[in-house]
N, C-alpha and C positions, 0 to 999 in steps of 0.2 A: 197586643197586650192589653187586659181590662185592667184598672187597679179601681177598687170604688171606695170614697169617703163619706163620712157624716162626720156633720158638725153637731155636738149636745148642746140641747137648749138651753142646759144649767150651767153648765162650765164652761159655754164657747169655744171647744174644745175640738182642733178636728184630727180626729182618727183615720185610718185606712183598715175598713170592715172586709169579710168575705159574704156579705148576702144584699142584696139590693131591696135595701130599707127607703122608705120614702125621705123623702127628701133630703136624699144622699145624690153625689156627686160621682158620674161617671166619667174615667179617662180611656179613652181607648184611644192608641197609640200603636199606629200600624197593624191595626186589626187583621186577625186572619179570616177567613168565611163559616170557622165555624165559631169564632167567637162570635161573629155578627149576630150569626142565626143564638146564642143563647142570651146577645143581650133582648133581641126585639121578641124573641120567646117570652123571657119575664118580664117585658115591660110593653109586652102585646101593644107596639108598635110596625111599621114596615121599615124595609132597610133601605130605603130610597133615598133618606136625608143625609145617612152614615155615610153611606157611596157616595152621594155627590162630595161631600166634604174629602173623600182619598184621590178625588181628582184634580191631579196636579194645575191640571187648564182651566178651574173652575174658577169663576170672580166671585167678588164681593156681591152679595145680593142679600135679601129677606124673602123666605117663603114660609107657606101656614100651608098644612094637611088637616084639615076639617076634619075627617074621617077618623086618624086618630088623636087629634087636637094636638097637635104637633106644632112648636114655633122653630123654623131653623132660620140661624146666623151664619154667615159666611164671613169672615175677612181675610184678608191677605196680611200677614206676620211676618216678620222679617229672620233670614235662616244664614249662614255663612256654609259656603261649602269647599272642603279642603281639597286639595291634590298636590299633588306631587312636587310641583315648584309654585301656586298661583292658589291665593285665597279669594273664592268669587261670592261674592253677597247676591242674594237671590230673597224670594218669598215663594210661600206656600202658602196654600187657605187652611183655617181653621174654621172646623166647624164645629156652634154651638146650638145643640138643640133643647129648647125645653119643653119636658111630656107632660102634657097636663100644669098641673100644680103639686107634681108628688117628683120628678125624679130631673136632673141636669146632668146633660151628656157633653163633653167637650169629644172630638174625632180631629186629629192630624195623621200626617203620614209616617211623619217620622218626631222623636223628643225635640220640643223647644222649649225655651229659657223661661217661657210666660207663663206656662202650665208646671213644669217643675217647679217652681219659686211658689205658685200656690200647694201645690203638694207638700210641698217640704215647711211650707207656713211662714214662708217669708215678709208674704203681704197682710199688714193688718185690718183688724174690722174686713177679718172675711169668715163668711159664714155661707154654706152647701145648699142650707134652707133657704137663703136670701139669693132665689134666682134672679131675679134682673137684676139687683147691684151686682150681682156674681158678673153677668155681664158687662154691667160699664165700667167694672174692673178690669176686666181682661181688656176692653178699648183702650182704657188711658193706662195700661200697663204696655200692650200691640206700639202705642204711638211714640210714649217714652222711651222704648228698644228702638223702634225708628230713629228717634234723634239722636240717641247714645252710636247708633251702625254709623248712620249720614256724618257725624262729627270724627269717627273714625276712618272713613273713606276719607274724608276733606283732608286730615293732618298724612293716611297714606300717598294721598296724590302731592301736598306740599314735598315727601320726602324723594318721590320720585322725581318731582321737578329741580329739585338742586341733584339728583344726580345725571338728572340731563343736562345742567349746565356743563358739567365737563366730560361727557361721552354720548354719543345716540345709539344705543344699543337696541334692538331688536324688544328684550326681553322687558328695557322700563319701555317701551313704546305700548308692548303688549299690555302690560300692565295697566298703564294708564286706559287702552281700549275697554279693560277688564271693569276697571271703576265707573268708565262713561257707561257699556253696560247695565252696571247696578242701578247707578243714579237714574235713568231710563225705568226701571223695574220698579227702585221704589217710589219714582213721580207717579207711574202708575196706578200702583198700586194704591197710595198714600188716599189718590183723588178717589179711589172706587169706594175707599175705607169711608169718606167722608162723607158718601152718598147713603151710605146705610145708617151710619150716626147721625144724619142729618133727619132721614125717614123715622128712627127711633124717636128723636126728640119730638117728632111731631106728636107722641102719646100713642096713635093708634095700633101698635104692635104690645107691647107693656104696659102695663101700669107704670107710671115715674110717682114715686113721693118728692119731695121738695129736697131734700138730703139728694137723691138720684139725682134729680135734673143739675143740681150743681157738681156733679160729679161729670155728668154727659158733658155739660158748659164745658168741664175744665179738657175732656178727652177729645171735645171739637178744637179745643181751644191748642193744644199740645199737636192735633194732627194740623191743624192750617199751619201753624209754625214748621213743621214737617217738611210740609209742601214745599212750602217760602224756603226753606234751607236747601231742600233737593234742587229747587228749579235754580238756585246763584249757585252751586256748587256746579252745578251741571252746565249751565253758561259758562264758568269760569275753567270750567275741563275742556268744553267745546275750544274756548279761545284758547290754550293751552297748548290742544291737539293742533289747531292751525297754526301755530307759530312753532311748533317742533316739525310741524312739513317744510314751512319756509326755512327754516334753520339746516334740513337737511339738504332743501332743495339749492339752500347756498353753499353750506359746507361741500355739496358734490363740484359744483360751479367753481368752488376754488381750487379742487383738484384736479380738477380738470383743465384750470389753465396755468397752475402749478406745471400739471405733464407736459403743457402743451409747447410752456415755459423752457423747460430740460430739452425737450427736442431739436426746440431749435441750435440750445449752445450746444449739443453736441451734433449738431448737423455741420457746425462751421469747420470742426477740425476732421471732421469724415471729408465735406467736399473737399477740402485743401488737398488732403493725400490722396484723395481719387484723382485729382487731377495730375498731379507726380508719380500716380501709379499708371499711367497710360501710357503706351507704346509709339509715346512721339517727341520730337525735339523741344524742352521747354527749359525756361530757362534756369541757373543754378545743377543743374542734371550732373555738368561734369563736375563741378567745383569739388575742392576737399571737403567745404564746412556746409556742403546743399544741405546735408539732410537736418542739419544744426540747425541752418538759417529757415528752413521751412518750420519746423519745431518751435521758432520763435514766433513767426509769421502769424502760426497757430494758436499761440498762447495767447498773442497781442488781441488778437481777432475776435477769439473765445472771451475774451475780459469785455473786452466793448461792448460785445453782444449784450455778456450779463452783465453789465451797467448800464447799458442803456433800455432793456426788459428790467429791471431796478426800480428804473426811474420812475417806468410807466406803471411801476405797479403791477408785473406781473409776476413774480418770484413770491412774493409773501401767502 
């Protein structure tokens, strides 16, 4: 999908045009091959920056095509993805290239929240013609979604963990595995982001005016906080996970000497009758009230057992 914008230099004003006007803003959003081929047709570029940016395996990096003055942005954005019972938080790259000084390309694989929200003109002081703030808006908007997901992972695993207190099922175990996951994805991701912001800041890829550089500050500033949130959250999952193995690994421990418990009080009144069911002289055999008095024998035997397995703590 292409959708292409400018913003008016009089009214600040940004529209969604159909002709690729300079310093208009291009979205392409799961491009097909013959969209590719008509964006770099008019804007007699290659599609090598496009492509890398639809690959899902691609990091965070900065590259320049000399040839057709090309600057591309890579980072990793953060994405949720649904199914059937398990919401998994993931990223993807975003790539932003700028051609020349006349046209900005943003390329993802599929719609996310940081590119719609500028579409639809949710963030202010944004302008199509203003390519590099155009970019270090999209970083400290990339970082801001970062903390908003990682603060919703952190209260999703709080709510998992009080339903572990009174069940071990399967599906919150899974669950929690699903969050360690994420938080993994976006430590990674978070640190690769901070390498290209870091590279930026240095000046040599863009120009910064002073307004910019205090913008990058604040989007370095928002992803180290990132970081720092992912990596305690991720610790405190870690430790989380190892004490729901221990839990389970005792919860099994106790049913098992729970069973191990039962067996024996009922072993007492199996052996009693086995031995009055055998085909020999023993005593009480002819009496009237034998089978009474073994009945009781039984009972008495059976209590002791479980009072005194009770005592030592093996029934509970």
């Amino acid at each position: 999908m292409i959708k292409i914008y400018n913003t008016d230099v009089k009214t600040n004003k940004t529209t969604e045009i159909n002709e690729f006007a300079k310093g208009s803003w291009i979205s392409l959003i799961n491009p097909s091959d013959s969209e590719i081929k008509e964006v770099c047709e008019n804007l007699h570029i290659q599609d090598d920056f496009i492509r890398y940016s639809l690959d899902i395996e691609e990091k965070s990096r900065i590259d320049q095509e000399e040839d057709d003055n090309t600057t591309l942005f890579i980072v990793d954005t953060p994405i949720i993805e649904k199914s059937e019972d398990t919401i998994t938080y993931s990223t993807i790259p975003l790539g932003m290239i700028i051609v020349r000084d006349d046209f900005f390309i943003t390329v993802s694989s599929r719609d996310i929240k940081i590119i719609e929200n500028f579409a639809k003109g949710r963030n202010k002081n944004f302008a199509t013609y203003k390519k590099s703030r155009f970019i270090l808006q999209i970083l400290f908007s990339n970082a801001s979604y970062f903390l908003n997901y990682l603060k919703t992972i952190n209260k999703e695993s709080e709510n998992v963990e009080a339903t572990l207190k009174d069940s071990m099922k399967n599906k919150e175990l899974l669950k929690l595995l699903s969050l360690q996951k994420s938080l993994v994805y976006f430590t990674t991701a978070l640190k690769s982001n901070e390498i290209v912001m870091e590279k930026t800041m240095r000046g040599k890829i863009i120009k910064l005016y002073d307004e910019d550089e205090d913008l990058l500050e604040d989007a370095i500033i928002e992803n180290k906080q990132a970081i720092e949130m992912s990596t305690i959250y991720s610790d405190i999952l870690n430790g989380t996970m190892e004490a729901c193995a221990s839990l389970i690994s005792n919860n099994l421990n106790g049913v098992m000497k729970f069973l191990t418990s039962i067996t024996i009080v009922i072993a007492v009144p199996t052996m009693i009758s086995s031995f009055w069911g055998m085909n020999l002289n023993l005593p009480f055999e002819h009496t009237t009230f034998g089978f009474v008095f073994m009945i009781i024998v039984s009972v008495i035997l059976t209590l002791l057992v479980t009072w005194w397995l009770k005592k030592k703590d093996m029934l509970n």
